[in-house]
Structures are given as C-alpha cells and as structure tokens.
C-alpha positions, -999 to +999 in steps of 0.1 A: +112+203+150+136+226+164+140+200+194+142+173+167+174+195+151+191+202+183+192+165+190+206+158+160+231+178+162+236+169+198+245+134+191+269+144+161+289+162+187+287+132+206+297+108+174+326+130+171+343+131+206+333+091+210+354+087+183+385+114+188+384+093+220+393+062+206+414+077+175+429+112+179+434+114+144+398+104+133+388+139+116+421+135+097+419+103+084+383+108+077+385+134+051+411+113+037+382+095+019+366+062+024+382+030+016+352+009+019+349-031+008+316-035+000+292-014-017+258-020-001+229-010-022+198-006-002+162+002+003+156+042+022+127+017+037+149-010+052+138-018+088+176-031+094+208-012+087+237-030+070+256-016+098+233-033+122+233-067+100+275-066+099+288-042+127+316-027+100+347-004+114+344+025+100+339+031+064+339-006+058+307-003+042+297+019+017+259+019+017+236+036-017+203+038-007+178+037-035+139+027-041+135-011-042+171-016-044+173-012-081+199-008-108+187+014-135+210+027-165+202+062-161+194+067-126+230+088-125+229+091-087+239+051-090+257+055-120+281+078-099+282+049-069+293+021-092+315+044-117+336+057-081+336+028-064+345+009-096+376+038-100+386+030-066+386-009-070+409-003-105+433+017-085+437-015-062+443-034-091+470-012-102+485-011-070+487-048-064+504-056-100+529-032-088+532-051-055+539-081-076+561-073-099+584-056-073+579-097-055+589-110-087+618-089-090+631-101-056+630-138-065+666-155-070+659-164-103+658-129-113+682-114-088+706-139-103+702-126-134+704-088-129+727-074-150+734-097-175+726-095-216+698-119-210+679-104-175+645-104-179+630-068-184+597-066-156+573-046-165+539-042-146+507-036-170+470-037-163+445-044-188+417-017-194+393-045-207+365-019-209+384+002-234+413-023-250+441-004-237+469-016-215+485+006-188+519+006-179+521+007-141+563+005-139+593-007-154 
C-alpha cells in the first residue's frame, strides 16, 4: 500500500509540472475556483469517465459522483452540488443583464437621447423567481 501511495503522489507531482509547463500560472488560476459548464452527475461505478467521454480543458466539467446517479432531497452532499453550482450560474445571469444593459446604452437611439427631459432611465434587474424579489444589478 505504501507503494500504491507513493505512486499516487508520484503522478500528482507529475500532473502538476505537465501542467505549469503548458500554463505558468496554472496553481494560480486554479485556486481561483472552477468555472465549470456542465455539472456531471455520475455513478463511483462508472467503467468510463466523463472526461474520457468529452476530453474537457480543465474544469470544464464538474463531475458529482453518487450511487446510481440519483437525486434525492436530502442527500445534502448533492444538495450542496446543485445549490453552488446553481449560485454560480445566477451570478452569470447577473453578469450578462449587466453586459446588456451597458449594449443598450450604447445604441444611437439612446445615446441620442442622453441628456434630455425625456432619456430613458436603464436600469438592469434580475428576477429571483425562487423567492419573488427583483435585484437591482445597476442604474
């Protein structure tokens, strides 16, 4: 087992300088979080690897491994998958009404405008439909 161990570490050495190699900054931008787009949920069992199946850059993928590939409502191991990958996906939202209202506000219809009694006021909201409330995301 000690072997076994060794090995492993071994090859996360290896991991590590195969990919400094490539990307100087790779331990930096790794612990910057992962930005996955998919959220794989799969079976421990699973004689093929999603990464295998698609051949993802890095944290492309973020794979949950559970029995049988199921979604139970209080297995709070998945719970926590879903809520911060569900966080992170919400922040995207947010971002990308920002991106558009700053478009809008370049169009010549409303540059043309700017300044007068009449401009249009932009405003960038997202809808919370799980709890009601709109957010304000800029004005």
């Amino acid at each position: 087992m000690k072997d076994y161990i060794t090995q492993l570490l071994k090859n996360n050495e290896n991991f590590v300088k195969k990919h400094s190699a490539k990307d100087p900054k790779f331990s930096i931008n790794s612990s910057k979080g992962q930005e996955s787009k998919v959220l794989w949920i799969g079976c421990p069992d699973s004689c093929v690897s999603p990464n295998e199946i698609k051949k993802p850059e890095r944290d492309e993928i973020f794979v949950h491994r559970n029995i049988a590939n199921l979604v139970i409502q209080t297995d709070m191991n998945m719970l926590s998958v879903v809520l911060n990958e569900a966080e992170r996906f919400n922040r995207l939202v947010e971002l990308r009404v920002i991106e558009q209202v700053n478009n809008l506000g370049k169009t010549n219809s409303v540059q043309t405008t700017s300044g007068q009694r009449k401009s249009p006021w932009l405003h960038a909201w997202v809808h919370n439909t799980g709890a009601g409330y709109v957010k304000e995301q800029a004005s």
